[in-house]
C-alpha positions, 0 to 999 in steps of 0.5 A: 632239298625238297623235303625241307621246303614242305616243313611248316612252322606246325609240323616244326612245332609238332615235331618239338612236341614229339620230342618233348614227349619222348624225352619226358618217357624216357626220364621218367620211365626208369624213375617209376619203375623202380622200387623205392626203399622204406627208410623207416626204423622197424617198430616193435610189436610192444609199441605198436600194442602201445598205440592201440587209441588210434582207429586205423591200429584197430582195424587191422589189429587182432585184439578186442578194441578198447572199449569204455563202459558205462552201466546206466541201468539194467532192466527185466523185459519180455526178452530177458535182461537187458542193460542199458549202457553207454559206450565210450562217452556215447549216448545211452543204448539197450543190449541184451546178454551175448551181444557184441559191443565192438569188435573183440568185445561182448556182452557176456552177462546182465546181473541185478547190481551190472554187467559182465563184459567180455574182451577176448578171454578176460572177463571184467565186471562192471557195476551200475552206477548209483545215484547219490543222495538225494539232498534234505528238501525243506517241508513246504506245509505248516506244521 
């Protein structure tokens, strides 16, 4: 009986929140520590290369990216060749021959009329792009 005279209400309350605590570990412990089981359906790589828009595909993917060019211009400079182009809608920029692009792709020659990229072992030409007509502007001195 003496034993139970020295409980206090902190030592009940301390001892309710050991309890609480051993309890939580013991629920939660097997819950965590087993392996959960993957209920998504397996994807074919056909698919998975279907996808290949989505940034996060393409970092982990072995494939060149998927690249738009566009030729603005190609100039003669001390360096040699260089072709201004503009990648995937982006603002224009310099390269020169044997640069790389992106990941996978590079630029394999700069010709008089464009540029020859090359994405993995596909070579793909694509021509600079030609301004339109200028329209007919009226004379502004008097015959």
């Amino acid at each position: 009986m003496a034993f139970i005279d020295r409980l206090s209400a902190a030592h009940g309350v301390q001892a309710l929140a050991l309890l609480a605590t051993l309890a939580g570990v013991a629920t939660w412990t097997p819950l965590l520590l087993t392996s959960a089981q993957s209920h998504t359906p397996p994807i074919a790589p056909q698919a998975l290369a279907a996808r290949s828009d989505s940034p996060a595909l393409q970092w982990f993917a072995d494939v060149p990216a998927a690249l738009q060019v566009k030729v603005s211009g190609v100039l003669a400079g001390a360096q040699g060749a260089v072709a201004i182009l503009s990648l995937n809608e982006g603002p224009p920029r310099s390269f020169l021959a044997g640069e790389r692009l992106s990941p996978g792709v590079r630029l394999a020659a700069i010709e008089g009329d464009g540029v020859v990229i090359e994405r993995g072992t596909e070579k793909v030409r694509v021509n600079l792009d030609k301004l339109p007509e200028a329209p007919a502007l009226p004379r502004l001195t008097r015959p």
